[in-house]
C-alpha positions as CSV (number, residue, x, y, z in Angstrom):
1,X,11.6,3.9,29.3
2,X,13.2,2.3,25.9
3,X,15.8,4.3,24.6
4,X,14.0,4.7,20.8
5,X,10.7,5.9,23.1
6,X,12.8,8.6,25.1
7,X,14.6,9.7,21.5
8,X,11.6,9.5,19.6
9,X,10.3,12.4,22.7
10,X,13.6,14.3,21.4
11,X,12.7,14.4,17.9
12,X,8.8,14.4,18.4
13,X,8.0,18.4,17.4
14,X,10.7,18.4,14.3
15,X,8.7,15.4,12.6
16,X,5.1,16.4,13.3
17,X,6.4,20.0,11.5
18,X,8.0,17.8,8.7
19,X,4.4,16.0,8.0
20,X,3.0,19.3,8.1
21,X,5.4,20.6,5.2
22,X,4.9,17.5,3.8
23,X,0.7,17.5,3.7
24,X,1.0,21.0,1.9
25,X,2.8,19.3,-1.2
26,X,1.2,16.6,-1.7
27,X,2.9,14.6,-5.3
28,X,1.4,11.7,-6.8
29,X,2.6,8.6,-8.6
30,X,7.0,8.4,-9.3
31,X,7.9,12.1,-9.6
32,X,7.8,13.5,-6.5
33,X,10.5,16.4,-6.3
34,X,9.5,18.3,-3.5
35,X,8.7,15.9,-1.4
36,X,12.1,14.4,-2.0
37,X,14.0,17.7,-1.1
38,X,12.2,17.6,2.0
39,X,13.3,14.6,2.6
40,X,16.8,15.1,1.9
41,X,16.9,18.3,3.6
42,X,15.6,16.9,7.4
43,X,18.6,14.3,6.9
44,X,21.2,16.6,6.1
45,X,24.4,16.2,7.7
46,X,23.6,12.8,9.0
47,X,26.5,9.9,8.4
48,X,24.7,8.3,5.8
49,X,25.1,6.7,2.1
50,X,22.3,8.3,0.4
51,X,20.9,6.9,-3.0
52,X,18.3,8.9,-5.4
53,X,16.1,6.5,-7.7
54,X,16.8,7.0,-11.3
55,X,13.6,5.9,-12.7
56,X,11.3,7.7,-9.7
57,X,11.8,10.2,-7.2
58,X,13.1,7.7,-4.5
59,X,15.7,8.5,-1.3
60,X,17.5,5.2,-0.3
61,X,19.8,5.9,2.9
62,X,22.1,3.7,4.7
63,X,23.3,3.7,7.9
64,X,26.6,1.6,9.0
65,X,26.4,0.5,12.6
66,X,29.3,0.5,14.3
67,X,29.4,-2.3,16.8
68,X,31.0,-4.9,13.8
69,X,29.1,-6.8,11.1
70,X,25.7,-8.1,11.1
71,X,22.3,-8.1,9.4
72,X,21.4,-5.7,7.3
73,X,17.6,-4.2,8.3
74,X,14.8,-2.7,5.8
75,X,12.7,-0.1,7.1
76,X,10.1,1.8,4.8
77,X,8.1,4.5,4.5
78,X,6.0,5.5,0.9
79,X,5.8,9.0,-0.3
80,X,3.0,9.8,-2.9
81,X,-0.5,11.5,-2.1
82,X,-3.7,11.0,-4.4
83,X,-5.9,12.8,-6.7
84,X,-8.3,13.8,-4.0
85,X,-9.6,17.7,-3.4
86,X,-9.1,17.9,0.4
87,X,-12.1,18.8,2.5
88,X,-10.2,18.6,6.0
89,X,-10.0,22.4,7.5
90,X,-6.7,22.2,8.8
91,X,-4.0,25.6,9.1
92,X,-1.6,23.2,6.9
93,X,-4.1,21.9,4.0
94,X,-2.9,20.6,0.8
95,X,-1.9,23.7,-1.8
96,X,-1.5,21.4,-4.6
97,X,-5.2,21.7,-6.2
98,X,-6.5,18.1,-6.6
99,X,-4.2,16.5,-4.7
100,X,-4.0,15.3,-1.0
101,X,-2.2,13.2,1.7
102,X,-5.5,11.1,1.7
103,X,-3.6,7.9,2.7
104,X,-1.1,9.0,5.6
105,X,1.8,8.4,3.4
106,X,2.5,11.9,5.0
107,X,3.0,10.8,8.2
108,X,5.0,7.9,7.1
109,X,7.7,9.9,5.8
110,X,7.7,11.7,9.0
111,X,8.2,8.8,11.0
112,X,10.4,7.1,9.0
113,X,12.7,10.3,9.0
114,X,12.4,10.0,13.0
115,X,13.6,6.5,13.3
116,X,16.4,7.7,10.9
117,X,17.2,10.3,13.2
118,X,17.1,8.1,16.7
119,X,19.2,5.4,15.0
120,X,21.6,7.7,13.7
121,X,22.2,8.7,17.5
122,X,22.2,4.9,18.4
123,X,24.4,3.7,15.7
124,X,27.6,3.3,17.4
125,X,25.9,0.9,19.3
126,X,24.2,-1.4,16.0
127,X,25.7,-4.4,14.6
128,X,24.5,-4.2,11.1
129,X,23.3,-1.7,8.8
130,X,19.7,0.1,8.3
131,X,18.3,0.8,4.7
132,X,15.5,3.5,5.0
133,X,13.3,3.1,1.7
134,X,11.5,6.3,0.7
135,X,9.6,5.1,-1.7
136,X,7.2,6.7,-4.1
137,X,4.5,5.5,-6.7
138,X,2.3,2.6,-4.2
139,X,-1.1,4.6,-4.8
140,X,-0.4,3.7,-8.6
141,X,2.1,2.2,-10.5
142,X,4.4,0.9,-7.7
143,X,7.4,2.2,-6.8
144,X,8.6,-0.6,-4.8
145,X,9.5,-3.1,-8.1
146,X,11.4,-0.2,-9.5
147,X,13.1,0.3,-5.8
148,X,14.0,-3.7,-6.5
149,X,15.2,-3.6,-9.7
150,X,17.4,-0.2,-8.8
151,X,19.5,-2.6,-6.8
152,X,17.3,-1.6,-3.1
153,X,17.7,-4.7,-1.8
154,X,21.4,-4.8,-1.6
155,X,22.0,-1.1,-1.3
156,X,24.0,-1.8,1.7
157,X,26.7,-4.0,-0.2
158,X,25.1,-7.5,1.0
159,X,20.9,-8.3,1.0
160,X,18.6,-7.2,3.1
161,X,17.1,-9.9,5.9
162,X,14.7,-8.5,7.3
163,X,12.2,-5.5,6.4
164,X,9.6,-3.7,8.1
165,X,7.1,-1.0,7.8
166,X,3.9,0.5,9.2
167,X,0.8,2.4,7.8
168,X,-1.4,5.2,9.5
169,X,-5.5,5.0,9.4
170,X,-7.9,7.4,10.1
171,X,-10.5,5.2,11.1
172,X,-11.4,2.0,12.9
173,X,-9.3,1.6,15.7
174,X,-9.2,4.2,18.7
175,X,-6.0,7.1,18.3
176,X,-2.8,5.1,19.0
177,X,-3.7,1.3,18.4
178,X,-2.0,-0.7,16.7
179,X,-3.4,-3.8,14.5
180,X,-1.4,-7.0,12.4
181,X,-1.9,-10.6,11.6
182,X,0.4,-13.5,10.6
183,X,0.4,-14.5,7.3
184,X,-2.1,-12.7,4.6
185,X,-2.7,-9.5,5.5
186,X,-4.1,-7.6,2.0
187,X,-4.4,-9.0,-1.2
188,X,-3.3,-9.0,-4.9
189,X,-4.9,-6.6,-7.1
190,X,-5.6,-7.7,-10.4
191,X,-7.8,-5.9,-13.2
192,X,-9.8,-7.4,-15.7
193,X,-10.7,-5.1,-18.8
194,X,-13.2,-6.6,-21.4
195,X,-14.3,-5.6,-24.7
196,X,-18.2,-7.1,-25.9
197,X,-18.0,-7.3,-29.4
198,X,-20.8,-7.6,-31.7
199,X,-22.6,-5.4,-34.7
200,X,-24.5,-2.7,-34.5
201,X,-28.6,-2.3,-35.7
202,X,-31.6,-0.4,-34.8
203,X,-33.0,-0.7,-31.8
204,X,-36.4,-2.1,-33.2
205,X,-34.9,-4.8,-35.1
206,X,-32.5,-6.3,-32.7
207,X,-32.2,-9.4,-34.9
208,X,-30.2,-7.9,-37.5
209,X,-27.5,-6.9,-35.1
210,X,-25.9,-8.3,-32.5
211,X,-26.2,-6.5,-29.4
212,X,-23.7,-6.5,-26.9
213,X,-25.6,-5.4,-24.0
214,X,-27.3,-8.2,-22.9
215,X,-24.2,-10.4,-23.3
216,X,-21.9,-8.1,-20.9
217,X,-24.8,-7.9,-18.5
218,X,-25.0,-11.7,-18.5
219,X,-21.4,-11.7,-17.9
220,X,-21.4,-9.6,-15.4
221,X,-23.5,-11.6,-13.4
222,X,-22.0,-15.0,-14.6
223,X,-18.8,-13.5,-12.7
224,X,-20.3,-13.0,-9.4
225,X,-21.7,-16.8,-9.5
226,X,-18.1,-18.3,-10.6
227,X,-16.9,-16.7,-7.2
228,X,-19.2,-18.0,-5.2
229,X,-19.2,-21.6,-7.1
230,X,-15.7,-22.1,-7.9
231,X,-13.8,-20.5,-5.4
232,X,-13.1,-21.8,-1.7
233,X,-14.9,-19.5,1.1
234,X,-11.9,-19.9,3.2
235,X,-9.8,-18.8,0.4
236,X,-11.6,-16.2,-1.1
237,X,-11.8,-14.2,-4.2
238,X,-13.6,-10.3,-4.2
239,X,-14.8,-9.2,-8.2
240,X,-16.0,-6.2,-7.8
241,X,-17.2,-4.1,-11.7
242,X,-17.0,-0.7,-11.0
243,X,-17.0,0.5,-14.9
244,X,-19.5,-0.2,-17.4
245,X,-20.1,1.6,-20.7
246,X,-21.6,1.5,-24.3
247,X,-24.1,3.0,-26.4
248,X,-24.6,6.2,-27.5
249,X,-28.8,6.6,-27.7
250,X,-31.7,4.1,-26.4
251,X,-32.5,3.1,-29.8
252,X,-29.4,2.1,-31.6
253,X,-27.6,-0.7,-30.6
254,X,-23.5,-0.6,-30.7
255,X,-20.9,-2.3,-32.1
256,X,-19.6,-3.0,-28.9
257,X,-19.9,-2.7,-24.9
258,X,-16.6,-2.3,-22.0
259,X,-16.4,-3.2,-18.2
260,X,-13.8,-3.1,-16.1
261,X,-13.1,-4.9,-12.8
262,X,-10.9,-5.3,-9.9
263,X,-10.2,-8.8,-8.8
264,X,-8.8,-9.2,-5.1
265,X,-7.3,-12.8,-4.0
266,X,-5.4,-13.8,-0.9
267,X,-3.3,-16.8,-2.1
268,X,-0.9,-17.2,-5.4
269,X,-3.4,-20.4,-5.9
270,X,-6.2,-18.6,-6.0
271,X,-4.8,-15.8,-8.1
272,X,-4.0,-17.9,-10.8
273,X,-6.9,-19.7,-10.7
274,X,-8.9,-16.6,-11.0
275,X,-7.2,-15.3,-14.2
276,X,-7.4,-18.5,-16.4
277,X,-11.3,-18.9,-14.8
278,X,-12.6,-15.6,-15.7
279,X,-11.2,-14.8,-19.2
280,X,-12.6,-18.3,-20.0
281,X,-16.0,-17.4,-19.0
282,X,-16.4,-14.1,-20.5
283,X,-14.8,-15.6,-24.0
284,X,-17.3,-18.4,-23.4
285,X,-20.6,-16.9,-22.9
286,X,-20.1,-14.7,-25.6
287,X,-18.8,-17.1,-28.0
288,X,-22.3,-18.9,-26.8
289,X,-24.2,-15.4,-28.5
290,X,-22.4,-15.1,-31.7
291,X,-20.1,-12.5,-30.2
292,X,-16.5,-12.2,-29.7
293,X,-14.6,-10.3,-26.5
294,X,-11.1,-8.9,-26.2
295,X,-10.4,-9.6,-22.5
296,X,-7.0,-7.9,-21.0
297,X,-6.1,-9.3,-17.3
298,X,-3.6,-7.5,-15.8
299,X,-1.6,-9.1,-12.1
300,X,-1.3,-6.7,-10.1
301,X,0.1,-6.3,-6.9
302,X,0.8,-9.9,-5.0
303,X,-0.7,-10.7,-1.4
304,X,0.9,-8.6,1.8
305,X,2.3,-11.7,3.3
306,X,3.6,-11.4,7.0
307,X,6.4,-13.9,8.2
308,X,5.2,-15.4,11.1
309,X,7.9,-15.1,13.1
310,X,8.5,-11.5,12.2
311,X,5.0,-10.7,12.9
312,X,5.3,-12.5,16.2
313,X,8.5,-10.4,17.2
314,X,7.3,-6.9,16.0
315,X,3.9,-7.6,18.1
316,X,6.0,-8.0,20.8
317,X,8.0,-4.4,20.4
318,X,4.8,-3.3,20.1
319,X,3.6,-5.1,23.3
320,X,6.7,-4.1,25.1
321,X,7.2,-0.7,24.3
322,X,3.4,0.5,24.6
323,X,1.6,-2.1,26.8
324,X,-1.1,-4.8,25.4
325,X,-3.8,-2.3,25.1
326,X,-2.6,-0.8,22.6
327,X,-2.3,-3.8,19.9
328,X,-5.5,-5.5,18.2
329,X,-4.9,-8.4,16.5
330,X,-6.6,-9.1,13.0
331,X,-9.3,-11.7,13.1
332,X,-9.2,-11.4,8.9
333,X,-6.9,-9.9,6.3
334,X,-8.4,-7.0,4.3
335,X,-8.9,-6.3,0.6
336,X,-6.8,-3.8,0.1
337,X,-3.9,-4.2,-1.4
338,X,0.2,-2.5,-0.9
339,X,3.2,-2.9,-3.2
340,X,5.7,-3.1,0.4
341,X,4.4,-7.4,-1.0
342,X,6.9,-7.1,-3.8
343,X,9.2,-6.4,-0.9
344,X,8.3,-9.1,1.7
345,X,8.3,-11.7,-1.1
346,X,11.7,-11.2,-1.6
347,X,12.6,-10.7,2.6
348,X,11.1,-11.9,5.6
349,X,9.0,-9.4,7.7
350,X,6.0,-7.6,8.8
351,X,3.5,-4.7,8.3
352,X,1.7,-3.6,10.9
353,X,-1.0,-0.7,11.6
354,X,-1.2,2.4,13.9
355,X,-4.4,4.5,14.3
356,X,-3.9,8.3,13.6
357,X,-8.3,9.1,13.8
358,X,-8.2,12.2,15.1
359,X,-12.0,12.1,15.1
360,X,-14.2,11.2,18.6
361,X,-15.7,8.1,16.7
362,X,-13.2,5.8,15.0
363,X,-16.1,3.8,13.6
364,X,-17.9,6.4,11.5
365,X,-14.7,8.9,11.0
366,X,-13.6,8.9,7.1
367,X,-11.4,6.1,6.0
368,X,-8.5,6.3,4.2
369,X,-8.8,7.8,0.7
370,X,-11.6,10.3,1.5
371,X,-11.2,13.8,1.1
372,X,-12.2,14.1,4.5
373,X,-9.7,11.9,6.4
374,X,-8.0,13.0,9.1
375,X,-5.0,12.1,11.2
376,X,-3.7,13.1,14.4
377,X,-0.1,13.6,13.9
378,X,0.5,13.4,17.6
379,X,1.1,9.6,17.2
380,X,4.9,10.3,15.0
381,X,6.8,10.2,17.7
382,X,5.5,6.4,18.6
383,X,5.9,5.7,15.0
384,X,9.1,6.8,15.1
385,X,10.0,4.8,18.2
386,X,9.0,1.5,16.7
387,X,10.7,1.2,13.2
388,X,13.6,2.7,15.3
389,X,13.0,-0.4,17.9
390,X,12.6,-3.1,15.4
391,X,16.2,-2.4,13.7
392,X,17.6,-2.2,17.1
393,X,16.2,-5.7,18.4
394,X,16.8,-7.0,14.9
395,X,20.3,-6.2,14.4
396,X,20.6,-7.6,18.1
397,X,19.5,-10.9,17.4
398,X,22.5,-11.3,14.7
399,X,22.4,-13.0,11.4
């Protein structure tokens, strides 16, 4: 049995109480006090250089091996819940009204705090140092640029080379697979907010106006045909408008109309190209009606890119340490999208997925983000084992 497996056994019962804590106090976006001092209190007393975030409510710990120099290891774990009423009947529900662990981010604190824990008993034995990134905010704002800019990266004294991390789902795979892929894994998420301008009339003289209605409704549409007709199926876009609103009556026409949209793209090529395509088309069509638009695009989070080579060596920990049954490689990325990018465009790495559905079903249990998802803790102390296994073989392989 590998020594992070057996530890992880050791340590198994304290983390699966620390998620529970944890699920009760659920904290959204940057300020996340108690979930920091729950943090900071299961690592108490252990030899490490511990770092608060200034700007958000963020724990970066070091560890210093003690076998000599080497590479200095990422490993990360976000922090923040959502604004979801829970609706799982469980003795440890959320007591923060509105909020809940709807994402697992729960859990990854939990196992992150047990790799801390078995490397903190190993670390005699590393050459190189461990950064463990509690990181709040990647349901909303992102923490993880903030992390960056508040010097994460080279917490340890010199920059980080490699970085890691794994996230919990509550449906889709059978309890305790795991699932990756090499190279895109989720997308960017952009937003594009747009503004129909035109003038007011009565509804019966339409003419004397000019209604903005029609226009957004014909851009709406226009958008879903640009993706299909100027965007590459193997490299594909997802514009999805999930806000529309003006008017006030059904017989007055407004001054002006709104939508909002998400944009999703899996390559920096097709990102761009998006942007500069849409705002030209809705400023376009219309400019074709006599109307003006305000179009805002925001970039969002980049792709979740996996290094090849790092994805090929934590599969094999994987492999290794819980046989070939348990790991399901990704025939596609997915469209959702992860601020732990801004930190694998700046290091090499990989992300990689572990099933926590505690229901019979994985295919019709509630995803991720429902107020009625549900994870089966009993998979932390695996968790634990792997970000604990990938610093050890990392640090091993040397600079």
């Amino acid at each position: 049995m590998s020594r992070t497996v057996e530890l992880a056994g050791k340590y198994g019962e304290s983390i699966i109480d620390l998620r529970r804590a944890l699920h009760q106090v659920p904290e959204y976006d940057l300020d996340l006090p108690k979930t920091q001092g729950l943090i900071l209190q299961a690592i108490e007393g252990l030899d490490l250089e511990i770092t608060l975030g200034k700007e958000l409510s963020s724990v970066t710990a070091v560890l210093r091996g003690g076998a000599g120099p080497g590479p200095v290891v990422l490993l990360r774990g976000d922090m923040d819940a959502l604004p979801v009423t829970e609706r799982v009947d469980v003795p440890f529900k959320s007591t923060h009204v509105g909020l809940m662990h709807a994402c697992g981010h729960d859990l990854h604190v939990a196992g992150l705090v047990g790799a801390v824990k078995i490397l903190h008993e190993l670390r005699s034995e590393l050459a190189g140092d461990v950064v463990f990134m509690f990181q709040p905010g990647e349901e909303t704002t992102g923490g993880a640029p903030i992390m960056i800019r508040e010097g994460l990266l080279e917490a340890a004294g010199r920059r980080v080379d490699s970085a890691y991390c794994l996230h919990v789902q509550s449906a889709g795979d059978p309890l305790g697979v795991w699932n990756s892929k090499a190279g895109p894994l989720m997308a960017a998420a952009d937003q594009l907010s747009v503004r129909v301008v035109g003038a007011g009339a009565h509804g019966s003289e339409p003419y004397r106006g000019k209604d903005p209605i029609p226009v957004l409704c014909e851009i709406v549409g226009a958008l879903q045909t640009m993706v299909t007709r100027q965007f590459d199926v193997f490299d594909p876009i997802v514009l999805t408008v999930g806000k529309i609103a003006g008017g006030t009556k059904e017989n007055i026409i407004p001054d002006d109309a709104f939508f909002d949209a998400t944009i999703r793209s899996f390559s920096v090529e097709a990102q761009a190209k998006v942007q500069e395509s849409s705002v030209r088309l809705v400023e376009h069509i219309a400019a074709a009606h006599g109307l003006t638009v305000e179009a805002n695009y925001r970039v969002g989070y980049p792709v979740t890119v996996n290094d090849a080579a790092e994805y090929t060596f934590a599969r094999q920990a994987i492999v290794d340490l819980f046989g070939p049954d348990r790991f399901r490689e990704r025939a596609h990325a997915e469209c959702g999208a992860e601020d732990m990018s801004y930190v694998l465009n700046e290091v090499p790495g990989a992300y990689v997925n572990l099933s926590a559905c505690a229901a019979p079903d994985p295919e019709t249990a509630a995803d991720n983000h429902s107020p009625l998802a549900d994870f089966d803790d009993s998979v932390l102390p695996d968790a634990a084992a792997l970000l604990a296994e990938l610093a050890v073989r990392r640090l091993a392989r040397g600079v």
